[in-house]
C-alpha positions in Angstrom: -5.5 150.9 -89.4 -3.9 147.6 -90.3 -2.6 147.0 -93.5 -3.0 143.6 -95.4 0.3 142.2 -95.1 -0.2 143.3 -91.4 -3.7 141.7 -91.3 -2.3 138.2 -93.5 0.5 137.9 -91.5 -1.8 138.0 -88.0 -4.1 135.4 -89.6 -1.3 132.8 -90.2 -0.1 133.5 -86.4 -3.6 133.5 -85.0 -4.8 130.0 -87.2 -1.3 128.2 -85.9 -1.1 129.2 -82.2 -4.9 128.3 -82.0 -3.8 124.4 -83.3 -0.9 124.1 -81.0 -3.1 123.3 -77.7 -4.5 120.4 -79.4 -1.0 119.6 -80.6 0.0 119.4 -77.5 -2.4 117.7 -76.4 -1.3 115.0 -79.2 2.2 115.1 -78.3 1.9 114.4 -74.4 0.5 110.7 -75.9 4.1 110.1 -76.3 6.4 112.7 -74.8 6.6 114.6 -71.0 6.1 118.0 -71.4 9.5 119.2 -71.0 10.8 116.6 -74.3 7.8 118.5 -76.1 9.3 121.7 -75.5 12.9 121.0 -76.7 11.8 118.6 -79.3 9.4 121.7 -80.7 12.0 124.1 -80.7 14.8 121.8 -82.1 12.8 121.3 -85.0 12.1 125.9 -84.9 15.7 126.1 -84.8 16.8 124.0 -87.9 14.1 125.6 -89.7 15.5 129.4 -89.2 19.1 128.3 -88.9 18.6 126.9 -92.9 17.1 130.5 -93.3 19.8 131.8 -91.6 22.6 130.1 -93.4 21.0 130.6 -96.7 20.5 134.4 -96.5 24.1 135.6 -94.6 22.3 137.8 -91.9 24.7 138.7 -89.1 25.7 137.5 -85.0 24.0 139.6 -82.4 26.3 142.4 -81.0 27.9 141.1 -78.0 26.1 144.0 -75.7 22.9 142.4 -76.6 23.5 139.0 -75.8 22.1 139.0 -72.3 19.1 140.4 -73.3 18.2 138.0 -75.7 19.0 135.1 -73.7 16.7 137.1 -71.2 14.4 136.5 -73.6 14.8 132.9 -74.6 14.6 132.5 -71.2 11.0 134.1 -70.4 9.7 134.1 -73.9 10.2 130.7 -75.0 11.4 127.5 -72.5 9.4 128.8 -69.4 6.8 129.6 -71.6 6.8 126.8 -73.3 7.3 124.3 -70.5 4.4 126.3 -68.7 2.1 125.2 -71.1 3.1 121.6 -72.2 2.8 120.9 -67.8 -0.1 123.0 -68.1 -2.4 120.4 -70.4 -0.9 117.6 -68.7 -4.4 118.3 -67.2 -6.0 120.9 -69.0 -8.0 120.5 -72.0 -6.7 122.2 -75.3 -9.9 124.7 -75.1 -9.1 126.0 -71.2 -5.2 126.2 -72.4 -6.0 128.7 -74.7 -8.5 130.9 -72.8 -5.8 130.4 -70.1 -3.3 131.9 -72.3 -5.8 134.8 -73.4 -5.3 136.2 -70.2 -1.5 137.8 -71.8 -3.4 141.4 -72.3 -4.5 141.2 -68.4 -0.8 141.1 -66.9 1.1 143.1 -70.0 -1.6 146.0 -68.8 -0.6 145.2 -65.1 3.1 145.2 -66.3 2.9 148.6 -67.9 1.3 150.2 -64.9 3.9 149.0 -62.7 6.9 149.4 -64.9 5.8 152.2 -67.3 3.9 153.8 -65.0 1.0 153.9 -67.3 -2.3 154.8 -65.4 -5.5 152.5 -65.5 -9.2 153.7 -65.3 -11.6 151.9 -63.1 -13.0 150.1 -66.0 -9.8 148.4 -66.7 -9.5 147.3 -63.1 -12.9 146.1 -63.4 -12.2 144.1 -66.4 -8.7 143.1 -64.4 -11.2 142.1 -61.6 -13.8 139.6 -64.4 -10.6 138.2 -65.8 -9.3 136.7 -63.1 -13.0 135.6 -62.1 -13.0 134.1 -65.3 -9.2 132.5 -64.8 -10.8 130.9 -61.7 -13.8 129.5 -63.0 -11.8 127.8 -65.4 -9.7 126.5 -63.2 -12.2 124.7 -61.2 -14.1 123.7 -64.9 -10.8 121.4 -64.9 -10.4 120.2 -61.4 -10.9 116.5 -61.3 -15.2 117.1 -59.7 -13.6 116.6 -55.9 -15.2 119.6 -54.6 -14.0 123.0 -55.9 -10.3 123.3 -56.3 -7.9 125.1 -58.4 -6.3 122.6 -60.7 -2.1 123.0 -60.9 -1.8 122.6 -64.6 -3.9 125.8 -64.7 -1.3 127.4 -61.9 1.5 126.9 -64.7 -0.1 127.8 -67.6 -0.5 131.3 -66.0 2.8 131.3 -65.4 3.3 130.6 -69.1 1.4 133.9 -69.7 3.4 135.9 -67.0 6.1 135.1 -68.6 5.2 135.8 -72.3 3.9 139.1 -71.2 7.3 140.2 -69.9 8.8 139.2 -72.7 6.1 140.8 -75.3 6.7 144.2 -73.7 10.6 143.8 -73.6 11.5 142.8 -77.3 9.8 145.5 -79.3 12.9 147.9 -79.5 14.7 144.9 -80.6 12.5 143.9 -83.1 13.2 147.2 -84.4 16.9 146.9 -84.5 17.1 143.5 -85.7 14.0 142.8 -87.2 11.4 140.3 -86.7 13.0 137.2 -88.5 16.4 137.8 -87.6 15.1 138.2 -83.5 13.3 135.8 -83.6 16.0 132.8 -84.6 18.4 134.8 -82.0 15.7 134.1 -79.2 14.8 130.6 -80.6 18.2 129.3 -80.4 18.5 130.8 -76.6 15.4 129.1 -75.9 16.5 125.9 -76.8 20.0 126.7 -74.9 17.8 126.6 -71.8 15.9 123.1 -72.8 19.0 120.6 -73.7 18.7 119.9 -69.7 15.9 117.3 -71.1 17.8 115.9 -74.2 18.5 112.3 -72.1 14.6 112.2 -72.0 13.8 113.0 -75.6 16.4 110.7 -77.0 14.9 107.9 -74.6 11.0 109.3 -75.6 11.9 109.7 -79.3 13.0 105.9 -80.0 9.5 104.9 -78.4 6.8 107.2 -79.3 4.3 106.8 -81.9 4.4 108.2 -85.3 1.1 110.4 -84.2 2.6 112.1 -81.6 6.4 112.6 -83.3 4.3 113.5 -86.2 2.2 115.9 -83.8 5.3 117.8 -82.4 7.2 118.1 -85.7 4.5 120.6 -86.7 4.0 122.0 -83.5 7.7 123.4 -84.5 7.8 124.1 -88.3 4.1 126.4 -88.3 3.3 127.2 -84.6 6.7 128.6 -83.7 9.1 129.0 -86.5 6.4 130.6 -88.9 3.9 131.6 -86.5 6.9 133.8 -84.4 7.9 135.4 -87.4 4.8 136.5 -88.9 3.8 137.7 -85.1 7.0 140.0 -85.0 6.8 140.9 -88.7 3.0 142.1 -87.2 4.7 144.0 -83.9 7.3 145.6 -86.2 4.7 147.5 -88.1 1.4 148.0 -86.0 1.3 149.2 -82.4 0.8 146.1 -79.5 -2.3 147.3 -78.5 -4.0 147.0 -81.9 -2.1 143.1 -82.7 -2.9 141.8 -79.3 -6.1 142.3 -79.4 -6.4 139.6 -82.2 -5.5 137.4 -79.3 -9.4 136.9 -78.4 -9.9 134.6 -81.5 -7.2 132.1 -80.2 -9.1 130.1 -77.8 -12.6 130.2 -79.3 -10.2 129.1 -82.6 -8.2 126.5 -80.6 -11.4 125.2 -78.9 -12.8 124.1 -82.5 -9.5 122.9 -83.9 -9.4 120.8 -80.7 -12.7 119.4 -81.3 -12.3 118.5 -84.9 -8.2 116.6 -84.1 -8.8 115.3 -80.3 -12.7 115.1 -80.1 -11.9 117.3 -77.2 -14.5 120.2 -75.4 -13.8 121.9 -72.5 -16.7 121.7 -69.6 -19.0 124.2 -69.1 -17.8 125.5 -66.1 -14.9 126.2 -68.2 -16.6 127.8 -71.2 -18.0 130.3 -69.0 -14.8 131.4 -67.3 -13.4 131.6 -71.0 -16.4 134.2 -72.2 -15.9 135.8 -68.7 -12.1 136.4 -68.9 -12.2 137.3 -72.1 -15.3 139.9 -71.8 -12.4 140.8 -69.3 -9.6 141.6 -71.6 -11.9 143.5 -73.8 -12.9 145.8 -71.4 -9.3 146.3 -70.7 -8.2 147.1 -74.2 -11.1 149.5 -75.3 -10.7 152.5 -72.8 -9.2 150.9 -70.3 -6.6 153.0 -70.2 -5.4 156.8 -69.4 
């Protein structure tokens, strides 16, 4: 049973990672994907840095360093710069049933790495997922015959990675906690990113106040309050039960993306959403033994 604070803290996280696709989507107006990315999580970093400063919580011990840049690494810059390449040529809408398919792989993970046994329902639901995945890839292939489109490819990717990471952090949001793991992470993340600084200075000066506008939000509510109230929620309820509020992200995002951008995914598109998803449910109600 989730509790409220559980339950408001999942709605803030759910209503702000369903507007960052069309964020995005706003940003890459004005900035490549990779300025988006370190811009975004500049702006996360002041944001829990002032936090940090303000309320005295400590350094990470030395022995855990590693695995929090591990982390940063997986959790937030390839995740990230999955994404932003991602809707380079996917619509907001097919970026977040892309990113919907993060129950698919952690399941996948845990059978491989925690040796946790799945029924032939959940390989069955495995199987419609990634029917789904593919029809949505073609949905946003440019109409030359059927093809998988590449910003699909790295959005996956994206979700590989931020499946790792979802399965690897719990104990340390435990020891930590979820505001204090998250900066540590963040400020990793961003570690990994300053490779395009000389881009974003040169994309900053330039870009429209839209699009700045556009990314500066992208890092104060999708990340920096959007990570924190997802940990807080992983801290007290099990994964299974908060990652199944995934499924309202993309049908979310897809009308947030419609009302900002005026954006719809096609049909083709739609109906590998509804498949993968129908997917993902099947996997994560007695999917497992």
């Amino acid at each position: 049973m989730t509790d409220s604070r559980t339950l408001g803290a999942l709605s803030l996280t759910i209503l702000f990672w369903a507007s960052a696709f069309a964020g995005i989507r706003s940003g890459l107006t004005a900035y490549s994907p990779g300025s988006i990315a370190l811009f975004r999580l500049l702006v996360a970093s002041a944001v829990l840095t002032v936090y940090f400063l303000f309320s005295g919580l400590p350094l990470p011990k030395a022995r855990d360093l590693p695995l929090i840049a591990f982390c940063g690494l997986l959790g937030i810059a390839l995740y990230h710069l999955g994404l932003n390449y991602g809707e380079v040529t996917v619509t907001a809408g097919s970026a977040g049933f892309l990113i919907s398919s993060v129950p698919i792989f952690s399941a996948l993970l845990a059978a491989v790495v925690l040796r946790e046994k799945l029924s032939l329902r959940a390989f069955g639901g495995i199987g419609m997922s990634f029917a789904g995945i593919a029809l949505i890839s073609m949905g946003e292939g440019d109409g030359a015959g059927i093809s998988l489109d590449a910003g699909a490819m790295y959005i996956l990717l994206a979700a590989i990675a931020t499946s790792i990471f979802f399965v690897i952090q719990k104990p340390y949001l435990v020891k930590y906690g979820p505001i204090l793991f998250t900066a540590y992470i963040f400020w990793a993340g961003t570690a990994f990113l300053l490779v395009f600084l000389p881009d974003f200075i040169t994309e900053f000066r330039n870009a429209s106040a839209p699009a700045t506008l556009s990314v500066i939000y992208l890092g104060v509510f999708p990340t920096a309050i959007a990570y924190v109230t997802w940990a807080y929620a992983l801290s007290r309820a099990p994964v299974s039960n908060v990652a199944s509020f995934m499924y309202v992200v993309p049908v979310l995002g897809c009308f947030i993306a419609w009302l900002w951008l005026g954006e719809l995914p096609t049909t083709l598109a739609v109906l590998g959403g509804v498949t993968a998803l129908a997917g993902v449910a099947l996997v994560n109600t007695g999917g497992k033994r």
